[in-house]
SERODREN-323796 format. One record per residue (C-alpha): residue in one letter; x, y, z. Coordinates in steps of 0.2 Angstrom, whole numbers, padded with zeros to 4 digits, always signed. Each point is the difference from the previous one (the first is absolute). Example, Ala and Ser with C-alpha at 12.3 -4.5 7.8 and 13.67 -1.06 7.14 Angstrom:
A+0062-0022+0039
S+0006+0017-0003
END
This chain:
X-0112+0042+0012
X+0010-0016-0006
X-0010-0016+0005
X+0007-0010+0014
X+0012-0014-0007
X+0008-0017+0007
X+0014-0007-0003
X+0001-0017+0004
X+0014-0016+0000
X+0013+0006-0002
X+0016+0001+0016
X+0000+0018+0006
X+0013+0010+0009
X-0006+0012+0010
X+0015+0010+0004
X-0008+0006+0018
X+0012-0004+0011
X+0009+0017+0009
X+0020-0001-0006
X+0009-0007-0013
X+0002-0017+0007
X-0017-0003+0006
X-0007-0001-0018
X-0018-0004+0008
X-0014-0013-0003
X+0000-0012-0016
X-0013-0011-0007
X+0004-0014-0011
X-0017-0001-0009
X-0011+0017+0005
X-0013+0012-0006
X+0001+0021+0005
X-0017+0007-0004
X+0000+0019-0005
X-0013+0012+0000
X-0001+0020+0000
X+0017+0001-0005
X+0006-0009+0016
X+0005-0017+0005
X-0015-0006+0011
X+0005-0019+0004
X+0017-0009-0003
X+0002-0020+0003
X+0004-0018-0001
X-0013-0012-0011
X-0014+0008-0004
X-0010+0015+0001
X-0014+0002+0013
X-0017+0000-0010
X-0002+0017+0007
X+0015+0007-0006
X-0002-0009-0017
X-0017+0006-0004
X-0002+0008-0017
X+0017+0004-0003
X+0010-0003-0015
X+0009-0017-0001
X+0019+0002-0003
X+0006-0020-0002
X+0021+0001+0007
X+0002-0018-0002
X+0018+0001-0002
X+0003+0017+0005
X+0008+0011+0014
X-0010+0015+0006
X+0012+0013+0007
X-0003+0018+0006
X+0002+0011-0014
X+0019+0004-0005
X+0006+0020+0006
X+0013+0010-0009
X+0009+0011+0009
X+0008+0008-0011
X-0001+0006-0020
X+0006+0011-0013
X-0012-0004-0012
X+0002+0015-0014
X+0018-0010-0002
X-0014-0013-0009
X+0006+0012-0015
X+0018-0001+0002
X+0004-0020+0002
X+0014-0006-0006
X+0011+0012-0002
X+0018+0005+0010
X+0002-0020+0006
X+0018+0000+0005
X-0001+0017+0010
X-0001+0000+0020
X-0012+0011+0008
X+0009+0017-0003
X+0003-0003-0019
X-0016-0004-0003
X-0008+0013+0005
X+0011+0011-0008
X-0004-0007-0015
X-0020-0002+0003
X-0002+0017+0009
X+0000+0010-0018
X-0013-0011-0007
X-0013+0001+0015
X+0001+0018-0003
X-0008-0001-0014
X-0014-0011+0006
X-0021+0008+0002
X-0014-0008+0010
X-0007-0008-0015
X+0016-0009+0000
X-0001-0003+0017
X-0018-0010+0000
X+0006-0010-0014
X+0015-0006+0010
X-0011+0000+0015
X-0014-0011-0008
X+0014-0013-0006
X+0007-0001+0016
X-0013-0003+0009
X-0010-0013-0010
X+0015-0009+0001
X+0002+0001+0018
X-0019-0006+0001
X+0006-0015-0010
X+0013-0006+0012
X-0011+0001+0015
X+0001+0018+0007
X-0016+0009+0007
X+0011+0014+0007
X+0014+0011-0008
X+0008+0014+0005
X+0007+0011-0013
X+0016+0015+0005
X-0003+0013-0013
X+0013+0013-0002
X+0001+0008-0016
X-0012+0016-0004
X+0008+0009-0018
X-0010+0012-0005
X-0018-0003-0003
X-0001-0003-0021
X+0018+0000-0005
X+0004+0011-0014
X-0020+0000-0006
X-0009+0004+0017
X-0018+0003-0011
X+0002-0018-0010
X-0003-0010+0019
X-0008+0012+0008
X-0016-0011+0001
X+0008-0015+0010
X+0003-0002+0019
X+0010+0016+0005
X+0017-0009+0011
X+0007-0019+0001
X-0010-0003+0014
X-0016+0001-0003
X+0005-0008-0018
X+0005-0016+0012
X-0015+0002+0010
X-0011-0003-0014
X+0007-0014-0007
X+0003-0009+0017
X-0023+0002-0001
X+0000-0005-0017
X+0010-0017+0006
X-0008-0002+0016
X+0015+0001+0013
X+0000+0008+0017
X+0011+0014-0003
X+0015+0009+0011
X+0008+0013-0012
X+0013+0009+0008
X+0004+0018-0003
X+0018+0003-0007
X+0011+0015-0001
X+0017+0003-0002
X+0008+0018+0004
X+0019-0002-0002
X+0004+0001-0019
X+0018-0002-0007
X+0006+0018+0002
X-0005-0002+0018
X+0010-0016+0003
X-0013-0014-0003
X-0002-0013-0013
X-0015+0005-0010
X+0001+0014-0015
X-0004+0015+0005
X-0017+0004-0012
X-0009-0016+0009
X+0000+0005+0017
X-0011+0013+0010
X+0000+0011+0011
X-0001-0004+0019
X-0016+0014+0002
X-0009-0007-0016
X+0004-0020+0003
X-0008+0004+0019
X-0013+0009-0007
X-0006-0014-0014
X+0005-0015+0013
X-0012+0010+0013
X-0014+0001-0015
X+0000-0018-0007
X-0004-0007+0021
X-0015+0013-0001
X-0004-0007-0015
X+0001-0017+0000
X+0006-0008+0015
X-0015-0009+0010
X+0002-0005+0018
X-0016-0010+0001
X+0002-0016+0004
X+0001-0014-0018
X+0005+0014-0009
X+0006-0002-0016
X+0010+0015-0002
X+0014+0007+0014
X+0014+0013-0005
X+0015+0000+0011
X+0014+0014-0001
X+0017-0006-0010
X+0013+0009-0002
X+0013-0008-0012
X+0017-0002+0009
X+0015+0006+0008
X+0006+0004-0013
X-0013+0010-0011
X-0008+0010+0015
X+0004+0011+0011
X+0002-0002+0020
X-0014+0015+0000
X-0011-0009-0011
X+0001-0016+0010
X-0002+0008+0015
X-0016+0009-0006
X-0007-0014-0008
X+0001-0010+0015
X-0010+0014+0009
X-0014+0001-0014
X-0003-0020+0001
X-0001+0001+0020
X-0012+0014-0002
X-0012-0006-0013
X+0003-0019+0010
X+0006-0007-0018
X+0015-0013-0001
X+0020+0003-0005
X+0010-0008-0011
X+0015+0002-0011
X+0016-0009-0005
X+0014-0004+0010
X+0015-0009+0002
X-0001-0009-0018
X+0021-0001-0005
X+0014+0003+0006
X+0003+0015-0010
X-0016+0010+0010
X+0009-0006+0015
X+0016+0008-0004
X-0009+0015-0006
X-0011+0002+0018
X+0018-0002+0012
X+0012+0009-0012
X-0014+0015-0006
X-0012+0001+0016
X+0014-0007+0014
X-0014-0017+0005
X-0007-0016-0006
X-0015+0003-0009
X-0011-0008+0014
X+0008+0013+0010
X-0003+0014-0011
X-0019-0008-0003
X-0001-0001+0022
X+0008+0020+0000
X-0014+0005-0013
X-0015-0008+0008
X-0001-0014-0010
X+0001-0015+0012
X-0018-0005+0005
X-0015-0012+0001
X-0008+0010-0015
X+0016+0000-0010
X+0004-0014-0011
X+0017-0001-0009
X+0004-0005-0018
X+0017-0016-0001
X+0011+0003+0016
X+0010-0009-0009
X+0017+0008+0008
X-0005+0001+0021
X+0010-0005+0014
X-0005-0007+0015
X-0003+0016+0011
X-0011+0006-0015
X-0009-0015+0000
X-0004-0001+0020
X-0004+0019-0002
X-0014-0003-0013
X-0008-0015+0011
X+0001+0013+0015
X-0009+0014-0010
X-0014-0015-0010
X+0007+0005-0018
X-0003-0012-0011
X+0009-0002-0018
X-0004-0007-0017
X+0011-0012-0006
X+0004-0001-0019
X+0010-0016-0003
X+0000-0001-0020
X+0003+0018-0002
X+0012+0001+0013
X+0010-0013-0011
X-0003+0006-0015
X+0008+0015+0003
X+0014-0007+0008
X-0002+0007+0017
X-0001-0011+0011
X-0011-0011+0014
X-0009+0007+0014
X+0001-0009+0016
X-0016-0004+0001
X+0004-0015+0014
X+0007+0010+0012
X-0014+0013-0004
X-0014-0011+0004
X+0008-0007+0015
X+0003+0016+0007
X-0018+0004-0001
X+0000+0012-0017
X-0014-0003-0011
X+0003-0004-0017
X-0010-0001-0016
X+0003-0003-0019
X+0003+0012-0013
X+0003-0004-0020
X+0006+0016-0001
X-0001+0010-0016
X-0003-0008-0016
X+0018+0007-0008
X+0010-0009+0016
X-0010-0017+0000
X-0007-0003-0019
X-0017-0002+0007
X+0002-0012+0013
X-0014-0012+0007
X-0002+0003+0016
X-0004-0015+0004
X+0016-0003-0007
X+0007+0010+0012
X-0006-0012+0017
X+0011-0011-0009
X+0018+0013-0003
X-0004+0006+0017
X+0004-0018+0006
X+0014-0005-0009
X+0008+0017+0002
X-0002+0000+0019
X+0008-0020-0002
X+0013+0008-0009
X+0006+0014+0010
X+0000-0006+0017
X+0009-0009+0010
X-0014-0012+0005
X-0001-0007-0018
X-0015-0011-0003
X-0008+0005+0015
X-0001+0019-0003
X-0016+0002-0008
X-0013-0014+0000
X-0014-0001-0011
X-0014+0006+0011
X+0011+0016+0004
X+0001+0005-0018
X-0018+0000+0001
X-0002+0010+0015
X+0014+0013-0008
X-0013-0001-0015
X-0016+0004+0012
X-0001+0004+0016
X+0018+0010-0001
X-0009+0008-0014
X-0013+0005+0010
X+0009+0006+0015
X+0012+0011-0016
X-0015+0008-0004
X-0011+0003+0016
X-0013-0012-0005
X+0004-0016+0014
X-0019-0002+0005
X-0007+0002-0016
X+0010-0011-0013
X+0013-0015-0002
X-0007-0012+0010
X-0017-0010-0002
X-0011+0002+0015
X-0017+0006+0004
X-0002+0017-0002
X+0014+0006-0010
X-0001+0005-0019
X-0002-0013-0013
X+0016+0000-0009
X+0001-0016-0005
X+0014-0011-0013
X-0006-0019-0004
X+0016-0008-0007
X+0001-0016-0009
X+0014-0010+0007
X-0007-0016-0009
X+0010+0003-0017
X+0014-0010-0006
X+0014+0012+0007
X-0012+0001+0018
X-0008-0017+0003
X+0014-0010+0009
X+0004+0015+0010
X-0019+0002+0006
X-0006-0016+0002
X+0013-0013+0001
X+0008-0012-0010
X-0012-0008-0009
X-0014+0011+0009
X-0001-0011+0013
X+0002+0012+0013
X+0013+0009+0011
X+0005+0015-0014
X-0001+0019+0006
X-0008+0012-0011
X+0006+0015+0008
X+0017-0007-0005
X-0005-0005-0020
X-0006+0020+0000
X+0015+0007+0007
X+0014-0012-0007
X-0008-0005-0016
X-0001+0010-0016
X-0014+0015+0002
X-0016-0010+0000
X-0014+0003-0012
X-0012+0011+0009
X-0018-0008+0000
X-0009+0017+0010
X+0006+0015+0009
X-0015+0008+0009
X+0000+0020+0003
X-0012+0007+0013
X-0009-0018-0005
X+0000+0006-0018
X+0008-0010-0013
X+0016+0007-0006
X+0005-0015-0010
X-0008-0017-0003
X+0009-0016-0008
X+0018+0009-0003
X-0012+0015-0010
X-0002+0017+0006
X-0019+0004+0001
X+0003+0020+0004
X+0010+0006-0015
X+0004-0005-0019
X+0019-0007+0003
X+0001+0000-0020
X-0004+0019+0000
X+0013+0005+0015
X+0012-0008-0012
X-0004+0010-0017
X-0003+0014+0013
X+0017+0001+0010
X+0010-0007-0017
X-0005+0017-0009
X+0003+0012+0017
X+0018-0007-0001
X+0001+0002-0020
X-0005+0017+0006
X+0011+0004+0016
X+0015-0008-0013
X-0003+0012-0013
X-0002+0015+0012
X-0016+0005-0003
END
């Protein structure tokens, strides 16, 4: 059991309030006390004796405490492939990356995973998501050489998100529709519709927990229009209402899928997700970058929520999702770096600040589109709601998990944003985390368990996931 533990002087944003607009309670100068893995007390000066006594001493002088960061949405075997195809839009570069994930094994997998995810950790996230979609053939050309290491991608992923310390939502992937049968991916990566059913099925019986804290929850996801088959989609919507797990896949990224969905299906892709079964409080949505507005009201109507991908969405040249009129229309929305081959390992608490200025840029009410504290919330509580978990994470109040981030905003890039001109009052923290550069991180609490302390991961040798993923790329290069 991790000893209780205070956190005291430092401003806090709580992130409790109910919508996006109503960010919740702030303390300029505060203390949250955690003990058994949940927050027990949260609130301005100093801590009741009570609450205080014989915990550990955190000193946030200078510092913002945050909930934890949420990401809803990763690739994170793409770790391997960074880099590479940086003037292709979505289609293109899959193309060209689709050949090289097929050569990729689990051992692979938990190096990229274990990358990713320490990196994650050390821009503030407590929570990731990862969509996984790829299942080659279990050894590659040499099954016996591997045979020893963790049998698929996702319990490869599983074990490194425990080795890091990171509340884990891994996301079962397939695709069905190969080339020959008109989708994008090669024909030798995807799987058949009984078998992807079948191992989808086995990895919830496996490793998904329902309790609440857990640390582990596997949802059913099912890559795209556009690499699965209405038959898959349909029976993988069935299988996660049956074993109560969530939904998710992508949809609505470019322009191109959305020519593809009304030319090749005769609908918008959210009319073909709606058709499908896959509009729904337990669905949650990669980008929606391309929707109109009768897709938007339909996904407040039905509670789907969507992760939002700003840098990747950029990156890739697809576009910006209008996440404004989403939000106002009563859509939940979260953040996503997206896969590490799309974003070149983007901070995600970099993203609170793309999200911003990408909202800002695309919509009509300019400067006011996006403030600060909304970012946040996108970053939190929309994370949350993405993946099931309002209640239990992304805000700091009694009783919910100790996922905690303790910024400091009194650096040379943050100060005058925080605390004022001259520290002499009247700055906003909120606003030197969201709109400065992405702030050193001083702790990020898991479960009340320290994840990383003064800017250092505590969980995992960071110089090790380097050696480690540098040599499973040399290997994935080299096709062995």
């Amino acid at each position: 059991m991790t000893p209780p533990l205070l956190i005291e002087n430092c401003a806090i944003a709580t992130m409790d309030g109910q919508r996006h607009d109503e960010s919740g309670t702030e303390y300029v100068s505060g203390y949250v006390v955690v003990a058994g893995g949940r927050i027990t007390a949260v609130g301005e000066g100093q801590a009741p004796h009570a609450a205080a006594d014989g915990a550990r001493r955190v000193d946030g002088t200078g510092c913002l405490a945050t909930p934890g960061l949420i990401n809803a949405h990763h690739h994170l075997y793409q770790w391997l492939t960074q880099g590479q195809a940086q003037q292709s839009i979505l289609f293109d570069w899959l193309t060209e990356l689709y050949p090289v994930w097929a050569r990729i094994d689990p051992e692979q997998v938990h190096a990229a995973a274990t990358a990713g995810l320490a990196w994650l950790a050390l821009s503030g996230c407590s929570t990731s998501t990862d969509h996984h979609y790829i299942f080659p053939p279990r050894g590659g050309a040499d099954p016996g050489v591997r045979a020893a290491g963790p049998r698929d991608a996702l319990e490869a992923e599983i074990a490194a998100a425990a080795s890091v310390g990171l509340r884990f939502h891994p996301c079962r992937g397939s695709m069905d529709l190969g080339r020959s049968a008109g989708g994008l991916p090669p024909d030798e990566i995807v799987e058949d519709p009984d078998t992807a059913l079948a191992a989808t099925e086995e990895a919830i019986r496996r490793f998904h927990d329902p309790a609440p804290g857990a640390m582990v929850q596997v949802a059913v996801a099912p890559c795209s229009p556009f690499s699965v088959s209405p038959r898959l989609m349909r029976e993988m919507a069935e299988l996660a209402r049956a074993l109560g797990v969530r939904m998710h896949t992508h949809l609505a990224e470019t322009r191109e899928e959305d020519a593809y969905c009304r030319q090749t299906l005769g609908r918008t892709p959210a009319e073909y997700a709606d058709e499908l079964g896959w509009l729904g409080e337990d669905v949650w949505l990669a980008h929606c970058v391309h929707l109109d507005e009768p897709a938007v009201k339909r996904f407040a109507t039905t509670g789907t929520s969507v992760a939002h991908c700003p840098s990747s969405n950029a990156r890739l040249g697809a576009g910006i999702a209008p996440v404004r009129q989403m939000l106002r229309a009563g859509v939940p929305v979260g953040l996503g770096v997206d896969g590490s081959a799309s974003s070149e390992g983007t901070s995600l608490a970099g993203e609170l600040r793309q999200a911003l200025l990408a909202a800002r840029v695309r919509d009509s009410g300019g400067a006011g589109a996006l403030t600060a504290r909304q970012a946040l919330w996108l970053g939190t509580r929309g994370g949350a709601r993405c993946l099931g978990r309002d209640g239990e994470i992304g805000a700091l109040r009694p009783g919910l998990l100790a996922d905690v981030a303790l910024w400091r905003v009194d650096t040379l890039a943050h100060d005058a944003i925080a605390h004022g001109p001259n520290g002499a009052g009247g700055g906003d923290p909120v606003a030197a985390l969201v709109l400065g550069p992405p702030a050193p991180l001083e702790l990020l609490l898991v479960g009340g368990a320290p994840v990383v302390e003064h800017g250092e991961l505590r969980t995992a040798d960071v110089a090790a996931a380097a050696r480690d993923v540098r040599a499973a790329r040399l290997r994935l290069e080299a096709g062995r």
